[in-house]
C-alpha positions in Angstrom: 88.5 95.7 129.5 85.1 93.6 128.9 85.7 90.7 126.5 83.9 91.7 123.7 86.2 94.9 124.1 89.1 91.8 123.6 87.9 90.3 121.1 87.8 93.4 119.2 91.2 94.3 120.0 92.4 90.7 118.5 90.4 91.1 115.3 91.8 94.0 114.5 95.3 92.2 114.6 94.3 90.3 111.1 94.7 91.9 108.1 92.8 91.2 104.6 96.4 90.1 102.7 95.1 92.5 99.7 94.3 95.7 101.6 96.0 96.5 104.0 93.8 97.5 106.3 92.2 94.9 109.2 89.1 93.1 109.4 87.1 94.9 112.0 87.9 98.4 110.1 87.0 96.9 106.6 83.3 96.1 108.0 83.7 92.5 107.7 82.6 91.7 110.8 79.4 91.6 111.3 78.7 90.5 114.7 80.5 89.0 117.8 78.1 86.7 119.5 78.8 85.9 123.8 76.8 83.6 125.5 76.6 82.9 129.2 79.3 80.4 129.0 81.5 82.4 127.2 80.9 80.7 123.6 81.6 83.1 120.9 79.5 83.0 117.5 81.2 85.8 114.6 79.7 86.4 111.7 81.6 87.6 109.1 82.0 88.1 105.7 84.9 88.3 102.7 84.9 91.1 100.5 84.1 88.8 97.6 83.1 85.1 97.5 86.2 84.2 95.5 88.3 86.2 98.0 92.0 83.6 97.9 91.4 83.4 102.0 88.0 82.2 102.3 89.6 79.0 103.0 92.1 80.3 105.6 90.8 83.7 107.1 87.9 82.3 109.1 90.2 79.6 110.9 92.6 82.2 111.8 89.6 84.3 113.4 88.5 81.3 115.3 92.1 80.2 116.3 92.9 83.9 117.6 89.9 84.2 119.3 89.6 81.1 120.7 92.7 81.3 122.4 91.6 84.3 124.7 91.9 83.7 128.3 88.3 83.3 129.4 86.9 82.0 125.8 85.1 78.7 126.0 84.8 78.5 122.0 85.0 80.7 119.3 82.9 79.9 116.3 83.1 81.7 112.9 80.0 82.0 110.5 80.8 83.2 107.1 78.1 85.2 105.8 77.4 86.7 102.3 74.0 88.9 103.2 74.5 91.8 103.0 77.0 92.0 100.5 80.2 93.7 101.7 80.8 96.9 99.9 83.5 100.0 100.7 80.7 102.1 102.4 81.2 99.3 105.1 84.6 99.9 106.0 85.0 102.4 109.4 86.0 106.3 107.9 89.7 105.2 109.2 89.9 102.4 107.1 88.3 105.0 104.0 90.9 107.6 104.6 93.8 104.9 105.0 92.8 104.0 101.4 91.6 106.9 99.9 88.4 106.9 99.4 87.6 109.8 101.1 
Protein backbone atom coordinates (compact mmCIF):
# COMPACT_ATOMS: atom_id res chain seq x y z
CA UNK A 1 0.00 0.00 0.00
CA UNK A 2 1.69 3.47 -1.17
CA UNK A 3 1.40 6.13 1.56
CA UNK A 4 -0.86 8.40 0.16
CA UNK A 5 -3.04 5.13 -0.17
CA UNK A 6 -2.46 5.34 4.03
CA UNK A 7 -3.13 8.34 4.63
CA UNK A 8 -6.40 7.96 2.95
CA UNK A 9 -7.21 4.99 4.82
CA UNK A 10 -6.57 6.99 8.31
CA UNK A 11 -8.71 9.94 7.15
CA UNK A 12 -11.42 8.11 6.65
CA UNK A 13 -11.26 6.88 10.30
CA UNK A 14 -12.55 10.60 11.48
CA UNK A 15 -15.88 11.37 11.34
CA UNK A 16 -17.65 15.05 11.12
CA UNK A 17 -19.38 14.64 14.89
CA UNK A 18 -22.74 15.92 13.04
CA UNK A 19 -22.93 13.64 10.03
CA UNK A 20 -22.07 10.73 10.38
CA UNK A 21 -20.31 10.06 7.58
CA UNK A 22 -16.12 10.59 7.42
CA UNK A 23 -14.03 13.32 6.17
CA UNK A 24 -12.59 12.01 3.00
CA UNK A 25 -16.23 10.83 1.77
CA UNK A 26 -17.77 14.29 2.76
CA UNK A 27 -15.32 16.06 0.18
CA UNK A 28 -13.55 17.84 2.81
CA UNK A 29 -10.35 17.00 1.88
CA UNK A 30 -9.06 18.65 -0.64
CA UNK A 31 -5.57 17.64 -1.16
CA UNK A 32 -2.85 15.41 0.50
CA UNK A 33 0.37 17.01 -0.23
CA UNK A 34 3.97 14.32 -0.10
CA UNK A 35 7.14 15.70 -0.51
CA UNK A 36 10.43 13.96 -0.97
CA UNK A 37 10.99 13.79 2.61
CA UNK A 38 7.85 12.53 3.45
CA UNK A 39 6.36 15.96 4.79
CA UNK A 40 2.66 15.91 4.38
CA UNK A 41 0.71 19.34 3.51
CA UNK A 42 -3.64 18.65 3.72
CA UNK A 43 -5.82 20.95 2.79
CA UNK A 44 -8.97 20.84 4.00
CA UNK A 45 -12.02 22.44 4.68
CA UNK A 46 -15.21 22.40 7.32
CA UNK A 47 -18.54 22.26 6.05
CA UNK A 48 -19.18 25.75 7.50
CA UNK A 49 -16.78 28.28 9.10
CA UNK A 50 -18.63 28.20 12.36
CA UNK A 51 -18.46 24.36 12.21
CA UNK A 52 -18.05 23.52 16.59
CA UNK A 53 -14.71 21.51 15.42
CA UNK A 54 -12.81 23.97 13.61
CA UNK A 55 -10.84 24.30 16.63
CA UNK A 56 -10.30 20.43 17.19
CA UNK A 57 -10.76 18.58 13.81
CA UNK A 58 -7.61 19.86 12.05
CA UNK A 59 -5.35 18.71 15.06
CA UNK A 60 -6.80 15.36 15.07
CA UNK A 61 -6.03 15.16 11.16
CA UNK A 62 -2.54 16.18 11.87
CA UNK A 63 -2.11 14.01 15.06
CA UNK A 64 -3.52 10.78 13.09
CA UNK A 65 -1.45 11.40 10.27
CA UNK A 66 1.51 12.36 11.68
CA UNK A 67 1.77 9.34 13.61
CA UNK A 68 2.08 7.04 10.33
CA UNK A 69 5.09 4.97 10.28
CA UNK A 70 7.17 6.62 7.52
CA UNK A 71 5.58 10.30 8.04
CA UNK A 72 8.16 13.01 8.71
CA UNK A 73 5.31 15.74 9.44
CA UNK A 74 1.85 16.16 8.81
CA UNK A 75 0.63 19.60 8.31
CA UNK A 76 -3.09 20.65 8.00
CA UNK A 77 -4.21 23.82 5.92
CA UNK A 78 -7.77 24.83 6.55
CA UNK A 79 -9.10 26.18 3.51
CA UNK A 80 -12.53 27.87 2.77
CA UNK A 81 -12.20 28.29 -1.33
CA UNK A 82 -14.16 26.53 -2.74
CA UNK A 83 -16.86 26.57 -0.48
CA UNK A 84 -17.84 22.96 0.63
CA UNK A 85 -21.30 22.10 -0.56
CA UNK A 86 -23.14 18.36 -0.61
CA UNK A 87 -22.30 17.87 -4.34
CA UNK A 88 -18.73 17.41 -2.76
CA UNK A 89 -19.35 14.54 -0.77
CA UNK A 90 -18.36 10.89 -2.69
CA UNK A 91 -22.07 9.22 -4.07
CA UNK A 92 -21.42 6.74 -0.96
CA UNK A 93 -21.49 9.36 1.42
CA UNK A 94 -24.91 10.87 -0.73
CA UNK A 95 -26.63 7.58 -0.51
CA UNK A 96 -25.63 7.07 3.26
CA UNK A 97 -27.61 10.31 3.80
CA UNK A 98 -30.01 10.42 1.41
CA UNK A 99 -29.52 12.64 -0.91
CA UNK A 100 -29.70 10.56 -3.71
Amino acid sequence: MELEDTIVAVLKTIHDPEIPVDIYELGLIYEVKIDKEFNVEIEMTLTSPNCPVAETMPKEVEDKVAYILGVKSATVNIVFDPPWTKDMMSEEAQLELGFM
